[in-house]
C-alpha positions as CSV (number, residue, x, y, z in Angstrom):
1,X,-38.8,53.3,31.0
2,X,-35.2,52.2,29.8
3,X,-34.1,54.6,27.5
4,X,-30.4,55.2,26.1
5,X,-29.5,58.5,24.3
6,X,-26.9,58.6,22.1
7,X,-24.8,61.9,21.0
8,X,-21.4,63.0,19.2
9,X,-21.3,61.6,16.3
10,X,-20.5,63.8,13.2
11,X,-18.4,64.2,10.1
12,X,-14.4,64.0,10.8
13,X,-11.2,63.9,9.2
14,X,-9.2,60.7,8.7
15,X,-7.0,60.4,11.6
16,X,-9.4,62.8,13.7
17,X,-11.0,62.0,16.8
18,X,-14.6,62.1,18.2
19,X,-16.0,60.8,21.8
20,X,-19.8,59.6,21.7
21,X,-21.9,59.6,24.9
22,X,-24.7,57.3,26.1
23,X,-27.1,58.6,28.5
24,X,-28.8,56.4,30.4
25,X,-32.3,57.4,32.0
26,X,-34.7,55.0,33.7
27,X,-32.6,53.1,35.3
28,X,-28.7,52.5,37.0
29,X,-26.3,52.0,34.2
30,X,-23.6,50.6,37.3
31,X,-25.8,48.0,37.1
32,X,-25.1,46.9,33.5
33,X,-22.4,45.7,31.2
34,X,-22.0,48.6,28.4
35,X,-21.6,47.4,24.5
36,X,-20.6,49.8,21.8
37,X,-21.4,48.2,18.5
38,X,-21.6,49.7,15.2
39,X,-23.1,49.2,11.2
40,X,-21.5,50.4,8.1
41,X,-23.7,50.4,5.3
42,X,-24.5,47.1,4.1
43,X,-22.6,45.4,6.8
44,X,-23.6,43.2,9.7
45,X,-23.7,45.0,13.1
46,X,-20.2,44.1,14.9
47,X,-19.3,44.8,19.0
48,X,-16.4,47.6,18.7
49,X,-16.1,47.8,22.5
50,X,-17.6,46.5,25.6
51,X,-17.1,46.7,29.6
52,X,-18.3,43.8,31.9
53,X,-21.0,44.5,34.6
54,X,-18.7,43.3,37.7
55,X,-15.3,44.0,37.7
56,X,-15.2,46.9,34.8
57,X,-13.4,44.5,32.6
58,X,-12.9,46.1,29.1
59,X,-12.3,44.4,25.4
60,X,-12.0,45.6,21.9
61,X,-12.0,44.0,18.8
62,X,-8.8,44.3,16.9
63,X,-9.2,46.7,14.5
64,X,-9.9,49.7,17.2
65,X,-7.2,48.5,19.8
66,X,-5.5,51.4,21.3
67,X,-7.1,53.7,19.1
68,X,-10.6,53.6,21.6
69,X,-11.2,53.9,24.9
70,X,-14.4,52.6,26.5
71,X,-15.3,54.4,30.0
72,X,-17.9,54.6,32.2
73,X,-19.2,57.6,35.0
74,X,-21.4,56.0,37.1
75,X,-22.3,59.4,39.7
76,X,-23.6,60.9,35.9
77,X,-25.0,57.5,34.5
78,X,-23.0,57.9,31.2
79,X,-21.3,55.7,28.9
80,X,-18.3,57.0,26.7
81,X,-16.5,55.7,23.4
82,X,-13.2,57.7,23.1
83,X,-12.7,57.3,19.4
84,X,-9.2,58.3,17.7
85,X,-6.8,58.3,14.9
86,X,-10.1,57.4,12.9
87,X,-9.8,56.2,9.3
88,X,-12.6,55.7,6.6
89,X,-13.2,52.0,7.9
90,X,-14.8,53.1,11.3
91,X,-17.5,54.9,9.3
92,X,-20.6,53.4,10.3
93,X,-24.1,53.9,13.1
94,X,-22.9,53.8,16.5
95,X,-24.8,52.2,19.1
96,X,-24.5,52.0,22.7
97,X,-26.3,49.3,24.7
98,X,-26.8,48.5,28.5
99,X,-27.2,44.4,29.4
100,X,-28.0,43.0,32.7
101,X,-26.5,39.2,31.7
102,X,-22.9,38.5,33.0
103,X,-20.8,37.7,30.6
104,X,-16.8,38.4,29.8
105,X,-16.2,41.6,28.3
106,X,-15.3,39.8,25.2
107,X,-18.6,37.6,25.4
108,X,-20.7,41.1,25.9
109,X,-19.1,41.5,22.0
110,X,-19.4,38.5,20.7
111,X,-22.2,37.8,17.3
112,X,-25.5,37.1,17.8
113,X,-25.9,37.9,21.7
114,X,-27.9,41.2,20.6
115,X,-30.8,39.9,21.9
116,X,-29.3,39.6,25.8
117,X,-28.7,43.4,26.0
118,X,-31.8,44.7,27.8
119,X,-31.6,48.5,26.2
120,X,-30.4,50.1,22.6
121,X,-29.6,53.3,21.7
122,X,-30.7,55.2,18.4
123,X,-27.4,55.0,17.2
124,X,-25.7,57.9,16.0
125,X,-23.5,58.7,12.4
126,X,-20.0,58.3,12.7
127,X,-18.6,59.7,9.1
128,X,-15.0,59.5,8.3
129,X,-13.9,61.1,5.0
130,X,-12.0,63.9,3.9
């Protein structure tokens, strides 16, 4: 069974930092392309960062650049969002997600390709407020 566990979410600080982790069980995650998306409340869910299956290609969307790292440690099957300098607009559910499909890094974020990642995780709260 594919199964992708989320953790390290929380309340923080503007201008704080956090780092979620996405455990993978059930299957190789060096085999996969890792997204990161999240949700604010009433929002669409948008990619925030994703890393290509073959060649560890990385891309963010604008509003995170150099403020997010997306990494990957294959020998311990985990997936990592280094999240910093956060501000009140990165509030939102965090999800990590594990796709087979080879795409760009960009492509693996791009709207409406949901459907072409093969496992989700449960999402965890990212709250930023003081």
């Amino acid at each position: 069974q594919l199964q992708l566990v989320e953790s390290g979410g929380g309340l923080v600080q503007p201008g704080g930092s956090l780092t979620l982790s996405c455990a993978a069980s059930g299957f190789t995650l060096d085999n996969y392309a890792i997204g990161w998306y999240r949700q604010a409340p009433g929002k669409e869910r948008e990619g925030v960062s994703c890393m290509t299956k073959i060649g560890g290609n990385t891309y963010y969307r604008n509003s995170v650049k150099g403020r997010f790292t997306i990494s990957r440690d294959n020998p311990n099957n985990m997936a990592y969002l280094q999240m910093t300098n956060l501000t009140p607009e990165d509030t939102g559910i965090y999800f990590c997600a594990a796709g087979s499909t080879i795409l760009t890094a960009k492509g693996m974020c791009a709207k409406g390709i949901s459907a072409l990642y093969d496992v989700w995780g449960q999402g965890t709260q990212v709250t930023v407020s003081s």
